[in-house]
N, C-alpha and C positions, 0 to 999 in steps of 0.2 A: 415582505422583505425577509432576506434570508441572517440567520444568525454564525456568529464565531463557531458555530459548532458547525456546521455544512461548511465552511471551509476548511475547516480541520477534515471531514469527510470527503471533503474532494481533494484536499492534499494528500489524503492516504489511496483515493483511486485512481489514482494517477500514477500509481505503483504498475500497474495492472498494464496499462498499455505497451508501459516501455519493456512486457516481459516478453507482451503476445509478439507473435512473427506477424501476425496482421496490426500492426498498433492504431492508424486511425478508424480502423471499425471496431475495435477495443475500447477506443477513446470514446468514439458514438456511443456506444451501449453503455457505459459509467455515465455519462452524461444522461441519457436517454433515462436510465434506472434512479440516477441523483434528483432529475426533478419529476418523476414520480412521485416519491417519497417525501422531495420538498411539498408535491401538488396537495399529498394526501393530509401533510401536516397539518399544512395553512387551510384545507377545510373544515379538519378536525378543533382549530382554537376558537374560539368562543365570540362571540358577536360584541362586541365595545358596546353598543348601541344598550346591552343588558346590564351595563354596572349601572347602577346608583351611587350618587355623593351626597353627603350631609356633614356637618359641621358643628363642635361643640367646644364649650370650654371658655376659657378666661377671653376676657374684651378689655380687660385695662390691667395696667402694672406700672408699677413704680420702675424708674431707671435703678438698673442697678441690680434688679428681683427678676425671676423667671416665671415664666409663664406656661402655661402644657394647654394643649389645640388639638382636639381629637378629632380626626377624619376618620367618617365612617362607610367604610363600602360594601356594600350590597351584588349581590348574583340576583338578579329579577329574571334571570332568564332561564330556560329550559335546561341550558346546557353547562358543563362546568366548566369553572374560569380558571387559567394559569397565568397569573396578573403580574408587571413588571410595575409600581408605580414610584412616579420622582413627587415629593409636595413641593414645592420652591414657593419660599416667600423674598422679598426685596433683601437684598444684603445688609441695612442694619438693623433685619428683625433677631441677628443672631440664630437663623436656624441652620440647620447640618443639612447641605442636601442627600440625604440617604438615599440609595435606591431599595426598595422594598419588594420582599416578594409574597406575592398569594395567591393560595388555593383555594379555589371558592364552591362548594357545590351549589347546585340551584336552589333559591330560595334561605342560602347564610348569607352571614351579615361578618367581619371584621374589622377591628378598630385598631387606628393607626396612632397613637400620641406622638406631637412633635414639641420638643421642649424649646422656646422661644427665650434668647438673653440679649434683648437689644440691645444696641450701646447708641442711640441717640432717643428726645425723646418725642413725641408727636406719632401721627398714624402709620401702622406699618403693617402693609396689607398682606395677603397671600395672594400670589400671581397668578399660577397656574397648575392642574395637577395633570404631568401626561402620564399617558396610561399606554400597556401594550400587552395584546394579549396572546401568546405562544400554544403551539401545538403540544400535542402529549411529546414528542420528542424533542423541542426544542430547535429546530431547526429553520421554523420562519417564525412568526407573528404578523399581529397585525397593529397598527398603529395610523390613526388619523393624522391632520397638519393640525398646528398650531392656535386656529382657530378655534376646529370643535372641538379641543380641549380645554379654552379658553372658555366657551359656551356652557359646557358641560363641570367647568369646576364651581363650587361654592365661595361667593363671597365671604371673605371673612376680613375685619382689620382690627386690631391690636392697637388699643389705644397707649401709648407709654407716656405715663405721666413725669411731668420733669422732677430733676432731682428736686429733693427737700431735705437739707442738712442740716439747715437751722430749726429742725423740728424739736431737735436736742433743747433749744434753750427756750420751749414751752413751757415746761414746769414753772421756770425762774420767773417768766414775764409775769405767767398767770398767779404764782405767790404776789409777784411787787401788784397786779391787779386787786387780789384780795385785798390785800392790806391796806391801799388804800380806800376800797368800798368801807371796811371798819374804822379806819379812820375818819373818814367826811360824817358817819354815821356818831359815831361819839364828838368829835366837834362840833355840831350843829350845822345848819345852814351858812352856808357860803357859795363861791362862785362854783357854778358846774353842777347846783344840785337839783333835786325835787323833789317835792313832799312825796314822801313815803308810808309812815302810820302814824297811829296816836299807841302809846301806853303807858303805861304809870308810872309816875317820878321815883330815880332813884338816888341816893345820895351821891353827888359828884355831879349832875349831869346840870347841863348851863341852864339857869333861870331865865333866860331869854326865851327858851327851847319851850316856856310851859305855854300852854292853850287854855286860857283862863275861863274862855266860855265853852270847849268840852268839858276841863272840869269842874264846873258849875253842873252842867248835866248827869256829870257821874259821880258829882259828890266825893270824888276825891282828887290828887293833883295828877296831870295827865298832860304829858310832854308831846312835841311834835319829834320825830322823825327822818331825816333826810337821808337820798339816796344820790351817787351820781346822775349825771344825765342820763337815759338813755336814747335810743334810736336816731344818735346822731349818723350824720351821712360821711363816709369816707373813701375817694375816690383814685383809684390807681391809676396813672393814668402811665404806660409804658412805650418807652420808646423804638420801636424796630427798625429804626432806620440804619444809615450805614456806621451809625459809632457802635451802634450794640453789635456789632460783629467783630469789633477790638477784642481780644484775646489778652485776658487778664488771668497769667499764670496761663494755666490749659485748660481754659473752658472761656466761650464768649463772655462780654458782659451781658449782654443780657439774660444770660442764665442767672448769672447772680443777683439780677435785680427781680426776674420772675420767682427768685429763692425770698427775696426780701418780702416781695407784694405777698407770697404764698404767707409769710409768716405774721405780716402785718392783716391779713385777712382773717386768720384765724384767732387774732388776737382782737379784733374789734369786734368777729361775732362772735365771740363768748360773752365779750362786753354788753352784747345786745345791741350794738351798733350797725347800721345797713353799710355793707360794700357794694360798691360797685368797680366793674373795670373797664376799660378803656384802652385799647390797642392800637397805635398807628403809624404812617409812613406818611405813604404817597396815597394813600387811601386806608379806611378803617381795617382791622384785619382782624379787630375781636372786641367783642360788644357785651358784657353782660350788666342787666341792670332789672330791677325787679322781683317778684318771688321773695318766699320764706327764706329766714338767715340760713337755715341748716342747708336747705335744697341750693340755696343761690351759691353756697360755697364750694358743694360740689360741682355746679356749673361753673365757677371760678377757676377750680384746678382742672378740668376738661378745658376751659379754655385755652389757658395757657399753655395743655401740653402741645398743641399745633404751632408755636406760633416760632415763625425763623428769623433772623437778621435778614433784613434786605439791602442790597448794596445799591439806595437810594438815599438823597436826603431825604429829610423829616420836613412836611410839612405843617409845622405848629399853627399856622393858621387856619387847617381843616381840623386840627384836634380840637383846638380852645374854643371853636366854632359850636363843633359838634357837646363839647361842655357846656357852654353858656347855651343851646339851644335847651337844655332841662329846665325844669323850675329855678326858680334863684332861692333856696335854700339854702343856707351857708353850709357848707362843707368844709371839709381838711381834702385838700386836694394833695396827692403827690405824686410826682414828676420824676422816673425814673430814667434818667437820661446823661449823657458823659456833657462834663463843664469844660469841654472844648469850646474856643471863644469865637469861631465863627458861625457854628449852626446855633448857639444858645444867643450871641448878637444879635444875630442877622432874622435869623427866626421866630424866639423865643420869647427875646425880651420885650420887641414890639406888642407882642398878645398879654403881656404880662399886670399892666397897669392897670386893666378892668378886669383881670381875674381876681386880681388884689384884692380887689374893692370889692370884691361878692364873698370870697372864700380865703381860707387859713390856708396859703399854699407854701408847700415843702419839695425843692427840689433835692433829688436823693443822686447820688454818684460815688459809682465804684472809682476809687483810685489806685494807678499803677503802681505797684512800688520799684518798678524796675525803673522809673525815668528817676525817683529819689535818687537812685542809687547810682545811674549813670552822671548825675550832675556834679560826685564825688571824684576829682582824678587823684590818680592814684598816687600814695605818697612819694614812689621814688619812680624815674624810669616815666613819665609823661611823655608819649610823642603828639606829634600835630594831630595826629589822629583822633586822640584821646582827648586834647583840647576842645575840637571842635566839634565832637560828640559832647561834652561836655557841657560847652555853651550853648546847644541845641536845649540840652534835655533842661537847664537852667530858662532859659527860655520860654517854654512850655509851663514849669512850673508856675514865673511868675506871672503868665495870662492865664494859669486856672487862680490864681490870688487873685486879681485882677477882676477875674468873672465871679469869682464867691464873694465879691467885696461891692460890686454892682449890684448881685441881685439882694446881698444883706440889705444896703440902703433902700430898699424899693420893700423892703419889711418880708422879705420869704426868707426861710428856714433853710439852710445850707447844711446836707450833709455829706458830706466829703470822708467816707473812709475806704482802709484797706478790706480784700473781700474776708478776710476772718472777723472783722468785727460789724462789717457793713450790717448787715440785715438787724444784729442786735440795734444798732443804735437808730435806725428808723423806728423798731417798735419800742424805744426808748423817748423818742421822741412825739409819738403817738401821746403814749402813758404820760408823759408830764404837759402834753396839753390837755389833755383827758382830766389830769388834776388839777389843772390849773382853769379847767371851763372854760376852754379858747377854742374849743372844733367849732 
C-alpha cells in the first residue's frame, strides 16, 4: 500500500507532463519511475512476520485509579523495522488510541506504556495491536488484514474493580467493632459469646466470672474469659435483575449495593466471620463460597467487579434454592434488592417463609429520594401535570411501606435508605446483631 507521501510525489510529477510537448509519454515515465521507487520501497520495509509482542503491567484497578500496560516490541528479524503501531483497547478502558512510531534494529526490543482510566467497572480487555511496517522512504508499507493482527496481538484484560466509597467509614465501624469485643469481654458471658481464657481475678470483675475448680488448681482466684462469637456465616446475596439497573442519582443501584456487600464483607472478616456471596438473575452469575477469610475476600471483590444489571426479572426461586442447597447452618443472610412490590411479591416473598426459619435474614434497599420529592407539589402554580405526577410518585411510596411492613411481619430486617447512608447502616445492622448473638 502506498502512503500520503507518494501522492503528494505524484501531485508534484504531474508538473512534468503538462510542461513536455510530448505530455502522455511524459506522463508514462513519471508513472513508470513513481512505481519504481514505490517497488524499491516496499521491498526494502521489514517483514511483520519479525516483530514480537509481549505484555506487562497492572491486571486490576480500582474505578476511579489508573492503570499503565506496557507493550513490548521486539525486531527478531534480520532486517530493520520502521513501525506504525495503533494499541486499541475497548472504549471504557479509557485508553488514548495513539499512533506510535518505531525504529527498530534487529535484535532491539522497545516498550510502549499505555495509561488506562476506565470509567466503568468489570474486564476491559485489549482488542488488537495493528501494526505497519514502511520503507526507508516512506512511501508504501506493508500491513496485514485484521485477523493476523488479532493472531499476533497479546492478550491482556484489565480487571476494574468497582467503586468503594464506603471504605471511608471503616475506621468508625471497625472502632464500634472494638469496642464492643472489650465490652462482652469485661461484662462476662452473655448471648453471642465463648470461652476465651482463664486469668487472675481482678477487683471489679463479676464473681459469677470465677472458675472455682481452675482456681483450686492454681491456688489462687482465676476468672473465665469471654469473647464474641466467631466464624459465624454471613451471606450476600445480590440482586442483578432488571431493578438493579434503576438509576439512583447517576450510578445503577446495584453499584450501591455491590458498595454496601463490599463494605459489609470487610467488616465481618475482620470479625473472623466467613462470607460468602451469591449473584443472580435468571441464572447464577457469581458464586463465591469457601477458602481463607483473607484470600475469599479477595475473590469477593474480583467477583463483583464483572457483574452487570440484566434487564431480566429476578428469579428468587433459583437463588433461595441454590441457598438452601448449603448446609443448614444458620446464617445472616442479606438480600440486596429494590422493595418494588411486584418482583419482591411475586417472587420473593413465597421463598421467604423457610429461609426464615433457617437463617437471620435482612433484606437491604437503596431508596430513591427523587420519588420523596416528586410526591411534594408545589406550593403555588400546581397544574394537572404536577398532580398526577404527584399521585404517582405517592403511590409508589405507599407500596414500598406496604412491602417493608409485610416482610417486617414475617420477622426480616428491613433496610431502607438513601444511598449516602445505605451501606453505613447495613453494617450497622450487621454490628448489633453481632452484639446482640442473633447471626
Amino acid at each position: 500500500m502506498v502512503t500520503r507521501r507518494f501522492a503528494l510525489l505524484l501531485a508534484v510529477g504531474a508538473v512534468a507532463p503538462a510542461l513536455s510537448p510530448w505530455p502522455w509519454f511524459a506522463a508514462g515515465v513519471v508513472l513508470v519511475l513513481l512505481a519504481g521507487v514505490v517497488a524499491v520501497d516496499l521491498t526494502q520495509a521489514g517483514p511483520l512476520d519479525g516483530v514480537r509482542l509481549s505484555r506487562e503491567g497492572d491486571t486490576t484497578v480500582w474505578l476511579g485509579g489508573t492503570a499503565t500496560v506496557t507493550l513490548h516490541v521486539e525486531n527478531v528479524s534480520d532486517r530493520p523495522m520502521r513501525l506504525s503501531l495503533r494499541d486499541t483497547w475497548v472504549p471504557s478502558a479509557g485508553s488514548a488510541h495513539a499512533e506510535h512510531r518505531l525504529s527498530l534494529e534487529p535484535g532491539t526490543r522497545e516498550s510502549i506504556a499505555t495509561v488506562l482510566t476506565p470509567t466503568r467497572h468489570g474486564d476491559r480487555p485489549a482488542v488488537r495491536v495493528t501494526l505497519r511496517s514502511y520503507g526507508p522512504l516512506h512511501l508504501a508499507y506493508r500491513q496485514r488484514r485484521a485477523a493476523w493482527n488479532d493472531a499476533r496481538t497479546p492478550k491482556w484484560v484489565l480487571r476494574v474493580l468497582p467503586p468503594f466509597p464506603s471504605r471511608r467509614l471503616l475506621p468508625e465501624k471497625l472502632a464500634k467493632l472494638r469496642v464492643f469485643d472489650g465490652a462482652v469481654v469485661t461484662r462476662g458471658r452473655g448471648q453471642g459469646t465463648e470461652f476465651d481464657n482463664l486469668r487472675e481475678y481482678v477487683i471489679g470483675d463479676d464473681v459469677r466470672s470465677i472458675d472455682w475448680r481452675a482456681s483450686a488448681r492454681a491456688q489462687d482466684v482465676v476468672v473465665r474469659t469471654w469473647r464474641p462469637e466467631r466464624d459465624r456465616r454471613v451471606l450476600c446475596l445480590l440482586d442483578t435483575g432488571r431493578t438493579s439497573a434503576a438509576r439512583i442519582g447517576d450510578e445503577p443501584r446495584l453499584d450501591a449495593a455491590i458498595d454496601a456487600a463490599l463494605l459489609l464483607s470487610v467488616l465481618a472478616t475482620r470479625a473472623d466471620d466467613r462470607v460468602d456471596l451469591l449473584a443472580a438473575d435468571t441464572a447464577i452469575r457469581a458464586k463465591v463460597e469457601g477458602g481463607g477469610h483473607r484470600t475469599k475476600l479477595t475473590r469477593l471483590i474480583s467477583a463483583m467487579a464483572s457483574l452487570e444489571p440484566a434487564l431480566v426479572e429476578t428469579d428468587f426461586g433459583l437463588a433461595v434454592a441454590e441457598l438452601l442447597r448449603r448446609d443448614h447452618k444458620r446464617a445472616l443472610v442479606v438480600i440486596f434488592t429494590a422493595l418494588d412490590a411486584a418482583p419482591i411479591i411475586e417472587g420473593l416473598l413465597p421463598m421467604l417463609h423457610r429461609l426464615v426459619t433457617l437463617h437471620r435474614v435482612v433484606v437491604a434497599s437503596v431508596r430513591d429520594p427523587e420519588t420523596a420529592r416528586l410526591a411534594v407539589l408545589p406550593e403555588a402554580g400546581a397544574s394537572a401535570d404536577d398532580v398526577h405526577v404527584a399521585a404517582a410518585a405517592e403511590l409508589a411510596l405507599a407500596e414500598r411501606d406496604r412491602v417493608r411492613a409485610v416482610l417486617t411481619q414475617l420477622g426480616v430486617i428491613v433496610v431502607d435508605e438513601t444511598r449516602d447512608l445505605f451501606a453505613s447502616k447495613v453494617a450497622d445492622v450487621y454490628l448489633a446483631l453481632k452484639a446482640a448473638g442473633r447471626l
